[in-house]
C-alpha positions as CSV (number, residue, x, y, z in Angstrom):
1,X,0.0,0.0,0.0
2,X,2.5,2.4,1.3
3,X,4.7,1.7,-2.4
4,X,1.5,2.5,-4.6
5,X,0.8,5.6,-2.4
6,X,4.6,6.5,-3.8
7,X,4.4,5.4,-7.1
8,X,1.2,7.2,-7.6
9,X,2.6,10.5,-9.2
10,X,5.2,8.5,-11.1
11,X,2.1,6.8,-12.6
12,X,-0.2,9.5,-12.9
13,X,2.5,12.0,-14.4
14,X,3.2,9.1,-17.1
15,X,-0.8,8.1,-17.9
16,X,-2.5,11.8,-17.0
17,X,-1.8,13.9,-19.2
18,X,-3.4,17.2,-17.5
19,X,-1.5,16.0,-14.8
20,X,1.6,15.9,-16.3
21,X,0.5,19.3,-18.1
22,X,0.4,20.8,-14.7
23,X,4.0,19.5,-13.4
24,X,5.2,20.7,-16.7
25,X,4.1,23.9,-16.4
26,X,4.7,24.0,-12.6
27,X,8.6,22.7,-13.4
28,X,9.1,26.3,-16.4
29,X,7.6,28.2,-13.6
30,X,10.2,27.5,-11.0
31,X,13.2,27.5,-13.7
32,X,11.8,31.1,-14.7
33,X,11.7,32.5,-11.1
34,X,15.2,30.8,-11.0
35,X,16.7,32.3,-13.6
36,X,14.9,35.7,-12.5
37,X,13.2,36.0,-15.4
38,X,10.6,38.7,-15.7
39,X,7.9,35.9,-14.1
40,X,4.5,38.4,-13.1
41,X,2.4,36.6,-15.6
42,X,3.5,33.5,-14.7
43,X,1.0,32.1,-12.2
44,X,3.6,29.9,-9.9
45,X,6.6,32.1,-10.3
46,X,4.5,35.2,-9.3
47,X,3.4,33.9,-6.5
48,X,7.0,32.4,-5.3
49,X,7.5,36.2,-6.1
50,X,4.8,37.7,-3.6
51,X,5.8,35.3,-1.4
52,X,9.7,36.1,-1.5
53,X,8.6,40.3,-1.3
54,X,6.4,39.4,1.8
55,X,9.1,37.6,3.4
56,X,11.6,41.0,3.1
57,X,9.1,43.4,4.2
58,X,8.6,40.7,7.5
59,X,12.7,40.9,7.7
60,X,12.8,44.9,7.7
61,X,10.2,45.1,10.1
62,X,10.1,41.7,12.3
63,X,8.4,42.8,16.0
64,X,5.6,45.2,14.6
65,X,5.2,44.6,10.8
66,X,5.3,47.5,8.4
67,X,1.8,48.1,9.2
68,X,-1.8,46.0,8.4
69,X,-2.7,49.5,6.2
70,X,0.7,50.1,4.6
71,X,1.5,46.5,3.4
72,X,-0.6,46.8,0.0
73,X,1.8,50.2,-1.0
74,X,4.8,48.4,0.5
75,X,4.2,45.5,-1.4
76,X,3.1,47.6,-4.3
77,X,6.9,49.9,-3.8
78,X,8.7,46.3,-3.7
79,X,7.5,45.5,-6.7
80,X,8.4,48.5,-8.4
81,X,12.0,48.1,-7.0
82,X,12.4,45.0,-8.5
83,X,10.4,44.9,-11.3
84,X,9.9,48.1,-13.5
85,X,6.4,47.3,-14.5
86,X,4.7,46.9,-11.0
87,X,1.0,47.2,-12.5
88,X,-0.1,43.8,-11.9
89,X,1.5,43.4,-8.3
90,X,0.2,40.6,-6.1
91,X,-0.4,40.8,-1.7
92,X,1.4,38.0,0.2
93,X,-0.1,34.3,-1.3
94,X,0.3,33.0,2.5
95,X,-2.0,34.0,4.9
96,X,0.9,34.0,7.8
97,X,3.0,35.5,5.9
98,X,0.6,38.6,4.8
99,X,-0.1,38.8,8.8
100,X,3.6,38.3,9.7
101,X,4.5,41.3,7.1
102,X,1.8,43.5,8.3
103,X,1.4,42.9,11.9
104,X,4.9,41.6,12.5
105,X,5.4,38.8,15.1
106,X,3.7,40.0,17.4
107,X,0.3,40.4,15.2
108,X,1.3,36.0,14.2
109,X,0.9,35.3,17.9
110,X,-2.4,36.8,17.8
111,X,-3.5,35.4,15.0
112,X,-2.3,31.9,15.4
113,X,-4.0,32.6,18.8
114,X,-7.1,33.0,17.4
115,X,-7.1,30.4,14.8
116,X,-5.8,27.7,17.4
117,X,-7.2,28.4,21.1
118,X,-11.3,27.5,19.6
119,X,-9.8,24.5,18.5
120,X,-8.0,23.6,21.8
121,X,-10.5,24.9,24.0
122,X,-12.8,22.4,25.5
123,X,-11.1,19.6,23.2
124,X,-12.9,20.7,20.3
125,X,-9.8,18.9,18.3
126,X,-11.4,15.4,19.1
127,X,-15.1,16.5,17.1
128,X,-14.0,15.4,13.6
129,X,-16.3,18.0,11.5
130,X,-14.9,21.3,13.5
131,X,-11.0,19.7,13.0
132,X,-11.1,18.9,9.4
133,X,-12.6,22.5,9.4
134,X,-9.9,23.8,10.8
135,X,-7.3,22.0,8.7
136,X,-8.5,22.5,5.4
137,X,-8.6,25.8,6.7
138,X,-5.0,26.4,8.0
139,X,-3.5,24.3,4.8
140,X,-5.6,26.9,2.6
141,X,-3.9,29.7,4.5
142,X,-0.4,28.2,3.3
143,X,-0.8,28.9,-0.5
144,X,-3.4,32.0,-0.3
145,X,-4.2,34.5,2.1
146,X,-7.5,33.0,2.6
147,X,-8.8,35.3,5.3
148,X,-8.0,38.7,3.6
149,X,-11.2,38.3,1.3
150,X,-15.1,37.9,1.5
151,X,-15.2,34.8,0.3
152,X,-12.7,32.9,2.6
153,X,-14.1,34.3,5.4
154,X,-17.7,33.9,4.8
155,X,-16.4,30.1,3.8
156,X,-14.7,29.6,7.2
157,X,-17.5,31.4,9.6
158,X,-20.3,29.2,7.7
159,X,-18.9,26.3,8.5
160,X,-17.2,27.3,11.9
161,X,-20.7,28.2,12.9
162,X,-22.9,24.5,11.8
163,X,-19.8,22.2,12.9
């Protein structure tokens, strides 16, 4: 079981070919950002990119942040700097990360605060709904900044609420 779990990319990159589309693509992405290619239209790259610019406005500013209200103009000047065409700049793709940047480390403790202490409290980690909840949740906030729009948090507090 545990070799077929392994082997299953292998095979599906070999017999899927949208699959192996995707890897493809994911694979001239990463050589792009690599090579420091002009990448903003690339979807991958630019995102490796938001992520990288998000991480350096964190580093200049660790304890405090540069500021939940300034991090969209920072972002928007650390583009600029890097790129000359900064139209089509992107926020943080990481929800810690776009906390972390804006509210330093001491808005992350917070945060992580919130997000962990209703799942901790009372045990509400053994309730099976309200934990998978929570961890589709949390690995969502890894690749997008899931709680910075409408959508993610109306998806979140629907579901928070019924489980």
């Amino acid at each position: 079981l545990l070799a077929l779990l392994l082997l299953s990319p292998v095979l599906a990159y070999r017999t899927v070919p949208s699959f192996r589309t995707r890897i493809d693509y994911a694979r001239y992405d990463l050589e792009r950002y690599l090579e420091d290619r002009q990448v903003r239209h690339l979807s991958d790259a630019a995102r490796w990119v938001s992520w990288e610019l998000g991480w350096d406005l964190f580093r200049e500013s660790p304890v405090l942040g540069v500021g939940a209200g300034n991090l969209r103009m920072r972002m928007e000047e650390a583009y600029a700097a890097r790129y000359l065409d900064a139209q089509n700049y992107l926020m943080p793709h990481n929800q810690f990360l776009f906390v972390a940047a804006g509210s330093g480390l001491v808005g992350l403790v917070f945060f992580l605060g919130a997000f962990l202490i209703p799942l901790l409290h009372g045990k509400h980690y053994r309730d099976f709904l309200f934990a998978a909840l929570n961890i589709n949740v949390f690995l969502s906030c890894i690749v997008e900044a899931t709680l910075e729009n409408a959508m993610g948090v109306a998806f979140f507090i629907f579901f928070w609420g019924i489980s």
